[in-house]
Backbone as a chain_set.jsonl record, in Angstrom:
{"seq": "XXXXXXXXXXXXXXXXXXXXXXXXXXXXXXXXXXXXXXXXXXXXXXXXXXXXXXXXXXXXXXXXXXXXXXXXXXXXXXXXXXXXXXXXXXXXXXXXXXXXXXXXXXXXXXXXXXXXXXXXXXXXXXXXXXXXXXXXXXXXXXXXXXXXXXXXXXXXXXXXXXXXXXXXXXXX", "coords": {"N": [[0.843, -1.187, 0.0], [0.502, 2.492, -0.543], [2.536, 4.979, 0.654], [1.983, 7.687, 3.281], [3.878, 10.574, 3.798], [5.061, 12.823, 6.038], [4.047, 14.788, 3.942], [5.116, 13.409, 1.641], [5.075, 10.922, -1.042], [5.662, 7.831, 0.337], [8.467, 5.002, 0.12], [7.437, 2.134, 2.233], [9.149, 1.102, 4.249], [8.727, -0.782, 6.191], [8.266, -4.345, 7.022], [5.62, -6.199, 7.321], [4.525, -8.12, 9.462], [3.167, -11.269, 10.455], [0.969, -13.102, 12.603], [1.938, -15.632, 12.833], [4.583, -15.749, 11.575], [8.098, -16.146, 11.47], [9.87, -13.768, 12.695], [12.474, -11.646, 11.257], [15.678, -11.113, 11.604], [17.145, -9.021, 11.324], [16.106, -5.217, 9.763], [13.414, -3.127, 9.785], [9.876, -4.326, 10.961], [6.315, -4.24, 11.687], [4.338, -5.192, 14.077], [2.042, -7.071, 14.62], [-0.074, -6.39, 17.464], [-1.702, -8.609, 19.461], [0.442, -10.085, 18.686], [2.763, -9.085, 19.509], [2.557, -8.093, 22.093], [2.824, -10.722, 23.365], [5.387, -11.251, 22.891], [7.389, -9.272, 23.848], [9.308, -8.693, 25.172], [11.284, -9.804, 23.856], [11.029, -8.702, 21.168], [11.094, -6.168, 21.49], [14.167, -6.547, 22.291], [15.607, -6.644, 19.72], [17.995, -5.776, 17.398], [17.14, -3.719, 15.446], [14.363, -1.319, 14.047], [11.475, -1.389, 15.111], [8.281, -1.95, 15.126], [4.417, -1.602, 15.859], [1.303, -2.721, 14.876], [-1.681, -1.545, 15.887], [-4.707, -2.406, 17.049], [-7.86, -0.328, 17.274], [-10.127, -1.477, 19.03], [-8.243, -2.557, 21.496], [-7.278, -0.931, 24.58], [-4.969, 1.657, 24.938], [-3.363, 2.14, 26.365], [-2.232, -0.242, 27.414], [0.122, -0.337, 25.473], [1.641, 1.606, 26.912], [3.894, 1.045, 28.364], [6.192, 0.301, 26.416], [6.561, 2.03, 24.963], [8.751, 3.996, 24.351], [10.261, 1.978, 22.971], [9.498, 1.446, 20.744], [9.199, 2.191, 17.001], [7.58, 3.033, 15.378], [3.655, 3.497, 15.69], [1.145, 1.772, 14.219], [-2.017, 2.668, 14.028], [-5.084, 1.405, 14.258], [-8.162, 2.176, 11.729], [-10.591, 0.409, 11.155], [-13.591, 0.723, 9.76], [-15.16, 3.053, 8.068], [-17.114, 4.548, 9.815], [-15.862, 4.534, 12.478], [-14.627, 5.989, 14.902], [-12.134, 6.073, 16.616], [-9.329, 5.488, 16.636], [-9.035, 8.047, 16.422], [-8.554, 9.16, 18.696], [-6.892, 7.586, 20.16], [-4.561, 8.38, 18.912], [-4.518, 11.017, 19.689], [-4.526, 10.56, 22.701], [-1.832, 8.88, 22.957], [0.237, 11.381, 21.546], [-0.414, 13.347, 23.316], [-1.146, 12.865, 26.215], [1.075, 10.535, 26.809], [2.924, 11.391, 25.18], [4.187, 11.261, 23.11], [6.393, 10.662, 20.446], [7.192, 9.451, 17.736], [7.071, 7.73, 14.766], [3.739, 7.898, 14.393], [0.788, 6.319, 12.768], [-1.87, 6.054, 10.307], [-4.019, 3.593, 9.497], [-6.058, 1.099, 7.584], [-9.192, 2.124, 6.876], [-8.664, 4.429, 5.632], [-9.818, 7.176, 4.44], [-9.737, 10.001, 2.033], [-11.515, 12.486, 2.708], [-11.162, 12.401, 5.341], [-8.505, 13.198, 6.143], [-6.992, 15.164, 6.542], [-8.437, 15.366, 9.306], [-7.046, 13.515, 10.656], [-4.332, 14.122, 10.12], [-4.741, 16.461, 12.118], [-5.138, 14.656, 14.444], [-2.588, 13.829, 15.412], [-1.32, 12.115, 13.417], [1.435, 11.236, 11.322], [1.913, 9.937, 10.015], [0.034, 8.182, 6.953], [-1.164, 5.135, 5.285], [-2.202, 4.814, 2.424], [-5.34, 2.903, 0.124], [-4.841, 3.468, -2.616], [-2.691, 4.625, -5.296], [-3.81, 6.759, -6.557], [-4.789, 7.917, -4.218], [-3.0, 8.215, -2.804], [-0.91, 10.449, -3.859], [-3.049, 12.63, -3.952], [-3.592, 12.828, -0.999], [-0.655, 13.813, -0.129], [-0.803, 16.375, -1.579], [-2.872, 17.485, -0.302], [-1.934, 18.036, 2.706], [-0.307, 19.811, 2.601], [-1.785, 22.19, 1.462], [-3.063, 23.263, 3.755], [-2.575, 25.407, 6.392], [-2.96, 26.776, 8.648], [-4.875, 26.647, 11.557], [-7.8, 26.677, 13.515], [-8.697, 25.036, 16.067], [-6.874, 23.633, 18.981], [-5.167, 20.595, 19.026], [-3.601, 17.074, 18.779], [-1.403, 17.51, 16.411], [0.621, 19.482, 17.289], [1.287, 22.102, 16.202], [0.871, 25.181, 16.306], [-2.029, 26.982, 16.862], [-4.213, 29.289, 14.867], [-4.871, 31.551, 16.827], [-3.254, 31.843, 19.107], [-0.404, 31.902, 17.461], [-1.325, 34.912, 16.417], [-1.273, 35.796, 19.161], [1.203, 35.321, 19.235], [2.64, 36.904, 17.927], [1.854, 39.492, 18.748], [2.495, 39.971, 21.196], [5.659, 39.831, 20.182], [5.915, 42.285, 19.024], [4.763, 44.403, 20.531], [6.375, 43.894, 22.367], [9.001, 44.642, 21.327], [8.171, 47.712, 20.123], [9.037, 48.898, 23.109]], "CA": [[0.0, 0.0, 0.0], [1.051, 3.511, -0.493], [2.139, 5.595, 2.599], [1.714, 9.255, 3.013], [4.611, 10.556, 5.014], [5.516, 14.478, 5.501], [3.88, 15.477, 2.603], [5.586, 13.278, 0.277], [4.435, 9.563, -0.988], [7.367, 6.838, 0.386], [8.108, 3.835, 0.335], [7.019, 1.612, 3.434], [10.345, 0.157, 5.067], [8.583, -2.07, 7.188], [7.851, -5.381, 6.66], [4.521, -6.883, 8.11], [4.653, -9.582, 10.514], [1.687, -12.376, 10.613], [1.16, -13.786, 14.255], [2.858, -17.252, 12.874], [5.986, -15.335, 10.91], [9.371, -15.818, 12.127], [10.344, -12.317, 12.897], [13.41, -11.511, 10.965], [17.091, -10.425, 13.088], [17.16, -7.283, 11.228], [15.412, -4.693, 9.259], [12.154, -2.758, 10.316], [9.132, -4.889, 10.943], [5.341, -3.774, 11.722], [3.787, -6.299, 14.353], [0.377, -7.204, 15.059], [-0.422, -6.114, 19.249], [-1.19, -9.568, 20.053], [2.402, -11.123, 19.04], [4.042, -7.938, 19.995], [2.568, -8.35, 23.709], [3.404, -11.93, 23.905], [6.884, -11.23, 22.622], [7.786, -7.984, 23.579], [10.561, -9.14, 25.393], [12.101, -9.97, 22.322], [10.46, -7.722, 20.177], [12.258, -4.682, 21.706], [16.147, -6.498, 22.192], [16.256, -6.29, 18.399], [18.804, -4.801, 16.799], [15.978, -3.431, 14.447], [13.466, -0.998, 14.345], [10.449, -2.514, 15.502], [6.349, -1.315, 15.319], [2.814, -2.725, 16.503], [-0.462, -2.748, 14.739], [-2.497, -1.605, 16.554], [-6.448, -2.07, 16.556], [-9.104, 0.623, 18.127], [-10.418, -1.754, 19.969], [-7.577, -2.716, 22.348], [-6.467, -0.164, 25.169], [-3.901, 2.207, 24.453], [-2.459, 1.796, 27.955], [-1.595, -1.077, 27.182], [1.079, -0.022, 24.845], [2.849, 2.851, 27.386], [5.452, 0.65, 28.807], [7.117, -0.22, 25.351], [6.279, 3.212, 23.808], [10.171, 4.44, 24.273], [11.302, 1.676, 22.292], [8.783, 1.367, 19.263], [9.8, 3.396, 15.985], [6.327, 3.107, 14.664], [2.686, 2.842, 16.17], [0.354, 2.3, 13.63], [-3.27, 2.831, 14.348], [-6.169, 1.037, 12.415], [-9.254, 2.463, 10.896], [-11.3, -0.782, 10.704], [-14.392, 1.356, 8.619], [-15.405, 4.57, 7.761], [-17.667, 5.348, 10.905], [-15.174, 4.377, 13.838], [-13.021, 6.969, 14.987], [-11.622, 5.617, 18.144], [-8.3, 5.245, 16.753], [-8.305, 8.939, 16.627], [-8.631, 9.027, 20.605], [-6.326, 6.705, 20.399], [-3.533, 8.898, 18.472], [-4.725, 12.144, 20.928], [-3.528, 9.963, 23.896], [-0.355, 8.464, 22.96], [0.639, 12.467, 21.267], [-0.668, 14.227, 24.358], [-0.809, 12.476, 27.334], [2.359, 10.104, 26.814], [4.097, 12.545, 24.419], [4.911, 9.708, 21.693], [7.273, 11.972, 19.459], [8.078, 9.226, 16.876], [6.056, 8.168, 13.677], [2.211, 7.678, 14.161], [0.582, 5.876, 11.399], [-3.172, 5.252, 10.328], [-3.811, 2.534, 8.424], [-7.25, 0.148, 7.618], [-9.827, 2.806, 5.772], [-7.772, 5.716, 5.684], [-10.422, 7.829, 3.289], [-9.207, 11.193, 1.361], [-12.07, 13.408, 3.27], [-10.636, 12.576, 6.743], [-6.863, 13.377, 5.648], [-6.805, 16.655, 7.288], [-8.532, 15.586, 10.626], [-5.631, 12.562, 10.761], [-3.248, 15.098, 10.648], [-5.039, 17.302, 13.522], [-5.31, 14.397, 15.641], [-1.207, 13.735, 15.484], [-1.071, 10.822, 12.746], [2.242, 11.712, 10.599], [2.24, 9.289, 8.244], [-1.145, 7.266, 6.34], [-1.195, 4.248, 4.815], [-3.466, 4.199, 1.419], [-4.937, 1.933, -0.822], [-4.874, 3.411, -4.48], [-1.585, 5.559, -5.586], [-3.722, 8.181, -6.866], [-5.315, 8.758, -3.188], [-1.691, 9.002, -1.812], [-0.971, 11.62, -4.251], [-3.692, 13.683, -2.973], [-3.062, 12.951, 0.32], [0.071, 14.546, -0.47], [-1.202, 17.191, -2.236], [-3.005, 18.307, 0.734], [-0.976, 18.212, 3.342], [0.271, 21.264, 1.783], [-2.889, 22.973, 1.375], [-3.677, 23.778, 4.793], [-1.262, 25.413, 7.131], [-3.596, 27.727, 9.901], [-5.855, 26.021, 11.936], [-8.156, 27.033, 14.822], [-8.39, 24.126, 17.179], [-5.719, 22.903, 19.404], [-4.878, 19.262, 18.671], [-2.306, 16.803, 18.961], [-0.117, 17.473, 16.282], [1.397, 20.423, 18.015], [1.0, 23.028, 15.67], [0.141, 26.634, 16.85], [-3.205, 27.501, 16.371], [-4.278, 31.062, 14.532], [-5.179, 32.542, 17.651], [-1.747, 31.127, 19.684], [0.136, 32.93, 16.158], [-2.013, 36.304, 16.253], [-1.322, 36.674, 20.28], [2.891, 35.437, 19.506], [2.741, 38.396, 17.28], [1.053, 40.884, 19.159], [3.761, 39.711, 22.047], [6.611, 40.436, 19.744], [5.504, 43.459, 18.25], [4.788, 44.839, 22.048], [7.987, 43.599, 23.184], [9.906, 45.081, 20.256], [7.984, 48.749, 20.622], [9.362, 49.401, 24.381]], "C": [[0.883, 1.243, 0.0], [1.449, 4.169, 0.976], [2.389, 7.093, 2.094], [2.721, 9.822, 3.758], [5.212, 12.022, 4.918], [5.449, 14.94, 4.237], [4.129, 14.654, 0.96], [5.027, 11.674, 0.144], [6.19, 8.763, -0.942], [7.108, 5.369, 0.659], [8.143, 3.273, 1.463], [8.923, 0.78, 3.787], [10.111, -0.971, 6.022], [7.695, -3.089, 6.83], [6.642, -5.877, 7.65], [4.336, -7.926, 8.32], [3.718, -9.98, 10.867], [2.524, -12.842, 11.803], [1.794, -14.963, 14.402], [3.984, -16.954, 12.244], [6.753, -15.229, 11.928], [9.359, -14.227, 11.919], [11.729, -12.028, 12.539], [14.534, -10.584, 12.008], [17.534, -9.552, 12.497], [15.978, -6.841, 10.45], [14.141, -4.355, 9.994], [11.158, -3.882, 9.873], [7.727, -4.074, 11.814], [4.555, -5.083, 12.655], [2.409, -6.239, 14.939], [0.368, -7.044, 16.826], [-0.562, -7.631, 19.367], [0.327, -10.307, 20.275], [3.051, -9.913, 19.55], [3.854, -8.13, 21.711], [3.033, -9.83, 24.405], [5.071, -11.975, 23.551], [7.64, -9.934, 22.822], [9.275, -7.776, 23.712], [12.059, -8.85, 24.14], [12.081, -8.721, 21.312], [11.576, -6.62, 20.707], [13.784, -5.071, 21.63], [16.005, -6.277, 20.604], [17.101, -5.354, 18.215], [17.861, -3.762, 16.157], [15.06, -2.363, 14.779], [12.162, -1.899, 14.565], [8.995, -1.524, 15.442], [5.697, -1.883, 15.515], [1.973, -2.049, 15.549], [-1.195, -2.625, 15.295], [-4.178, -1.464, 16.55], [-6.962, -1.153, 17.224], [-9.227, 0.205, 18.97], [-9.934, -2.038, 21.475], [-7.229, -1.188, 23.249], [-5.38, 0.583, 24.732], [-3.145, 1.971, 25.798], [-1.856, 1.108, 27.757], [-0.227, -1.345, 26.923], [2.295, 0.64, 25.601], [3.884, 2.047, 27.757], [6.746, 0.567, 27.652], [7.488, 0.956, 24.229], [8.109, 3.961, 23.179], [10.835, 3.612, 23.569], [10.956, 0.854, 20.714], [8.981, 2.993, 18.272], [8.626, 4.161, 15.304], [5.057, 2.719, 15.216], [1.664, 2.947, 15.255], [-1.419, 1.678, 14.079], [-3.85, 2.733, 13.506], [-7.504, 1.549, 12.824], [-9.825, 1.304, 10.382], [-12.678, -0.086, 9.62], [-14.493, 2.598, 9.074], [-16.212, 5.123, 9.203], [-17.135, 5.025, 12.063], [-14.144, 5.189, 13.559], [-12.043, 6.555, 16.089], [-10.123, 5.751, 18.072], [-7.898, 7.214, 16.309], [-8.312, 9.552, 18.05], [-7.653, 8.517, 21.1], [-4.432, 7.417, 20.158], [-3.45, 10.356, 19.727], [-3.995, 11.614, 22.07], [-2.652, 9.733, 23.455], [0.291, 10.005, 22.356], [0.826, 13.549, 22.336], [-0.564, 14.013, 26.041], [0.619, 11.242, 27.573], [3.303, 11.166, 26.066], [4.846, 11.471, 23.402], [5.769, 10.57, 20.556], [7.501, 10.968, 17.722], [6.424, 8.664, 16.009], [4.623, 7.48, 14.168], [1.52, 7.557, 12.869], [-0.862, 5.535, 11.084], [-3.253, 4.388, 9.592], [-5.521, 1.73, 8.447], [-7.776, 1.393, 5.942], [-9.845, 4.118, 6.399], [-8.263, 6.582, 4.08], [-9.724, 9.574, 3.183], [-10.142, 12.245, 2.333], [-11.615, 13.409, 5.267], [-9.293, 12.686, 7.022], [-6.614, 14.735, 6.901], [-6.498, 16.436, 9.052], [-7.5, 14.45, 11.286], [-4.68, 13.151, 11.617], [-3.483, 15.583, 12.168], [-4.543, 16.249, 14.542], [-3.996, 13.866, 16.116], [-0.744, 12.922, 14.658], [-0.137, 12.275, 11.732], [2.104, 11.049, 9.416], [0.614, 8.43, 8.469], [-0.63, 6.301, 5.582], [-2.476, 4.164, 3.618], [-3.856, 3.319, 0.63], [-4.808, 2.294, -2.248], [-3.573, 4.263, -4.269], [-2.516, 6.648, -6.046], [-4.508, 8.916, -5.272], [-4.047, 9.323, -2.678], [-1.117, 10.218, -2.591], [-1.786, 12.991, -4.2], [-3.534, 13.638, -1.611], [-2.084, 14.252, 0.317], [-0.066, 16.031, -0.498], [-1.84, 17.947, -0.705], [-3.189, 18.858, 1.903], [-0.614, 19.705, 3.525], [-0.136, 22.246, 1.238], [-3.207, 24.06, 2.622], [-2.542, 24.077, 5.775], [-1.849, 26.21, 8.416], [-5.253, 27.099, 10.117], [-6.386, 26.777, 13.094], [-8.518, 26.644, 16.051], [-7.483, 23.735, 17.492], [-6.208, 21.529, 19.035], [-3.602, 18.808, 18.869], [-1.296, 16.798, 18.193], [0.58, 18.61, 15.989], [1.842, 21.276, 17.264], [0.011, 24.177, 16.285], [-1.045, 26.969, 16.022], [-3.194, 29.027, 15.771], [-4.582, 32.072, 15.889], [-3.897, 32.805, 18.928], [-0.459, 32.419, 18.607], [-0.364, 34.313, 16.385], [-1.58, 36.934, 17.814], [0.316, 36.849, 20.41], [3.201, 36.815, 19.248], [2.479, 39.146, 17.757], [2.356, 40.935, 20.207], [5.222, 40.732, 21.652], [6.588, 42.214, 18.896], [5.41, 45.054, 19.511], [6.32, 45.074, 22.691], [8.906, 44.854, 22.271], [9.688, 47.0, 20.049], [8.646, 49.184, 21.882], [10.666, 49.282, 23.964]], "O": [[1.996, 1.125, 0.512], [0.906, 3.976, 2.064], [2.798, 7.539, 1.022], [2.436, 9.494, 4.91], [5.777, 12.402, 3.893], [6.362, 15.375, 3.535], [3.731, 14.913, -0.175], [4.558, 11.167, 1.163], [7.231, 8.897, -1.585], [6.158, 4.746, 1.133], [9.017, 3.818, 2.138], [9.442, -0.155, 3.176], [10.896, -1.792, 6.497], [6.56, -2.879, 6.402], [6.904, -5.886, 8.853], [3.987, -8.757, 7.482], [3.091, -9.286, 11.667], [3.721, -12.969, 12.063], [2.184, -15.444, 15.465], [4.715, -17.944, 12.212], [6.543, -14.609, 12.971], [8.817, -13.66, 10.971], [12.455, -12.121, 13.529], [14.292, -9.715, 12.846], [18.514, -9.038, 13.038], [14.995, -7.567, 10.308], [13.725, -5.182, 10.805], [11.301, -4.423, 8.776], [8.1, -3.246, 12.645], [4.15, -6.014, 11.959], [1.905, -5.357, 15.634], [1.046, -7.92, 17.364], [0.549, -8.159, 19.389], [0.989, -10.774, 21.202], [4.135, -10.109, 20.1], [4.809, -8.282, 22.473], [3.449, -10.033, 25.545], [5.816, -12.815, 24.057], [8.469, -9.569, 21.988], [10.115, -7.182, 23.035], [13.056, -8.188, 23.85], [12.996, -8.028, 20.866], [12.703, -6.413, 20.256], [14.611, -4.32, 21.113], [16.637, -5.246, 20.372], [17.048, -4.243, 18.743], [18.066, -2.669, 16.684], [14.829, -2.361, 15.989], [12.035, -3.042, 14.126], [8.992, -0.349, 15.811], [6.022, -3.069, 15.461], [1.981, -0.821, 15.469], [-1.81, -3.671, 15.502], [-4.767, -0.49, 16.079], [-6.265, -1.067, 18.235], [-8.806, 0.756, 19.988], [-10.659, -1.906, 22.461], [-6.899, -0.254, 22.519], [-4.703, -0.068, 23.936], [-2.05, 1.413, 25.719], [-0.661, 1.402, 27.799], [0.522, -2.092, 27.553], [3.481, 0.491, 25.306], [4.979, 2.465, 27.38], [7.939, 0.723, 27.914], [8.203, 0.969, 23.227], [8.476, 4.275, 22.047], [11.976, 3.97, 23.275], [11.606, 0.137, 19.953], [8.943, 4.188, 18.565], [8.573, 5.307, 14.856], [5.02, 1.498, 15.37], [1.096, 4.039, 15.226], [-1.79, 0.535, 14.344], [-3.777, 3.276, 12.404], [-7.958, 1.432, 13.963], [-9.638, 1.072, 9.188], [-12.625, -0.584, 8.495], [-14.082, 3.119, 10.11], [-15.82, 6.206, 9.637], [-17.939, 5.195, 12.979], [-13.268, 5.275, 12.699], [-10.962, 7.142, 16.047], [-9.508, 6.057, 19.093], [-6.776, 7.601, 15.982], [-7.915, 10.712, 18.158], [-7.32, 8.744, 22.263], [-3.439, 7.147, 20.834], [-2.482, 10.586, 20.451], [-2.935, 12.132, 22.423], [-2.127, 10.842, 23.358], [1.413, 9.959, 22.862], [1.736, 14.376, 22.402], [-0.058, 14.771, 26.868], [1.091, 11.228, 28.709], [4.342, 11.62, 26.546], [6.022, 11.156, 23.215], [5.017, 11.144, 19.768], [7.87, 11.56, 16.708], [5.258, 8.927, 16.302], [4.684, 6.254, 14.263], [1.575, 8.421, 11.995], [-1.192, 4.522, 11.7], [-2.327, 4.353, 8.782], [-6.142, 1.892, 9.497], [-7.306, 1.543, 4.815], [-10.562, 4.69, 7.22], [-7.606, 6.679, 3.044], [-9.312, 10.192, 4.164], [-9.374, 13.041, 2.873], [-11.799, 14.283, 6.114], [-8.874, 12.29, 8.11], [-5.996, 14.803, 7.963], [-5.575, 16.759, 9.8], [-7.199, 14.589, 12.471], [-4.296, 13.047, 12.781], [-2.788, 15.298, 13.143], [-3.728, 16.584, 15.402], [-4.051, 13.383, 17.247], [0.448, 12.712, 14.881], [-0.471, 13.431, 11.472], [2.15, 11.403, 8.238], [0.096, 8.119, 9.542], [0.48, 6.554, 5.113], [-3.528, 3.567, 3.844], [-2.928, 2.658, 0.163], [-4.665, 1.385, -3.065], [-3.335, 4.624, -3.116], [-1.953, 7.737, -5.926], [-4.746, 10.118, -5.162], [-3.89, 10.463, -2.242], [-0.8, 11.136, -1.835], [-1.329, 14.123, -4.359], [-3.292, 14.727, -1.09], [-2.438, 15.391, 0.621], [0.421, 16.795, 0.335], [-1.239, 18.864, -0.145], [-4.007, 19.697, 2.279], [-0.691, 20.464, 4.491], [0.534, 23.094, 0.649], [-3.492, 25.254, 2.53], [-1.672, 23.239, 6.015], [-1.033, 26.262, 9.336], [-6.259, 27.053, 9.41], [-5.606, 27.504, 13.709], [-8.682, 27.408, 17.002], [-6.791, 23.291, 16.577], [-7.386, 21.282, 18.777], [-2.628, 19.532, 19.075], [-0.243, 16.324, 18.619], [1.077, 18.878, 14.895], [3.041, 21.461, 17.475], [-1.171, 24.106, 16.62], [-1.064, 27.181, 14.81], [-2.343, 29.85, 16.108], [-4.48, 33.296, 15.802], [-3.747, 33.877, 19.516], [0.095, 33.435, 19.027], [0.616, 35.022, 16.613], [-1.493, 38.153, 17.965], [0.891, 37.713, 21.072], [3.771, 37.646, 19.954], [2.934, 40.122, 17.16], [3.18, 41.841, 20.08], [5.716, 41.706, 22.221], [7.45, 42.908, 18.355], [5.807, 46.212, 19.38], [7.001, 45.961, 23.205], [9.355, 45.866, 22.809], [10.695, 47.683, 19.861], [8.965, 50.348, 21.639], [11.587, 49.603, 24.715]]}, "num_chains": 1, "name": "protein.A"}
């Protein structure tokens, strides 16, 4: 599948690991939450980058102990009317502070691209090449928003009061 990643379309580096696949002793891999919790152990000594799959339905709690030493958490979109896994990206962005890549993935539609972004997801996962080229595309459309959210971009009203700040400051 395509991935969407800062704007630009790239290729996926990580290989996706079924719950009965040997787990290769290098290279990035993508693992399903069940085998990743029964193996985490393991899962983290790797040399390797390492990531989980993660579904909606499971806890995000779950995840915090291992969060410092996963490269990638990607969060699924099982259909179009469950959002959970953007509740799901809000916590691990805001209340853990997860800094590294956040990923959506399942049914990752073109009209909810935007609110992805808002809710801290960096990179998407699509299924046609010409959605990830809009994806892309607009990314790079929208740059002033007016809700806080988790991916830690200054709001217009945050911007309008920096300015007034410096502008104040810079008069005296």
């Amino acid at each position: 599948m395509p991935l969407v990643k800062g704007g630009e379309v790239v290729a996926d580096r990580y290989i996706r690991i079924l719950d009965d696949t040997p787990v290769p002793v290098d290279g990035p891999v993508l693992v399903p939450a069940a085998r990743f919790l029964a193996d985490a152990d393991e899962l983290t000594a790797r040399n390797a980058e390492t990531g989980v799959i993660w579904p909606n339905s499971r806890d995000i709690d779950e995840l915090a102990p291992y969060l410092d030493k996963l490269t990638v958490v990607a969060l699924e979109f099982p259909n179009f009317k469950d959002g959970r896994a953007y509740s799901q990206a809000r916590i691990l962005r805001e209340q853990y502070r997860y800094q590294r890549e956040l990923r959506a993935t399942g049914q990752v539609l073109r009209d909810q691209f935007v609110f992805m972004l808002r809710a801290g997801f960096d990179s998407l996962e699509v299924k046609k090449d010409s959605d990830a080229e809009a994806f892309a595309t607009v990314i790079k459309r929208y740059s002033v928003f007016y809700q806080p959210t988790g991916d830690g971009r200054i709001t217009a009203f945050r911007k309008r009061l920096l300015n007034h700040q410096l502008i104040t400051a810079s008069s005296n």
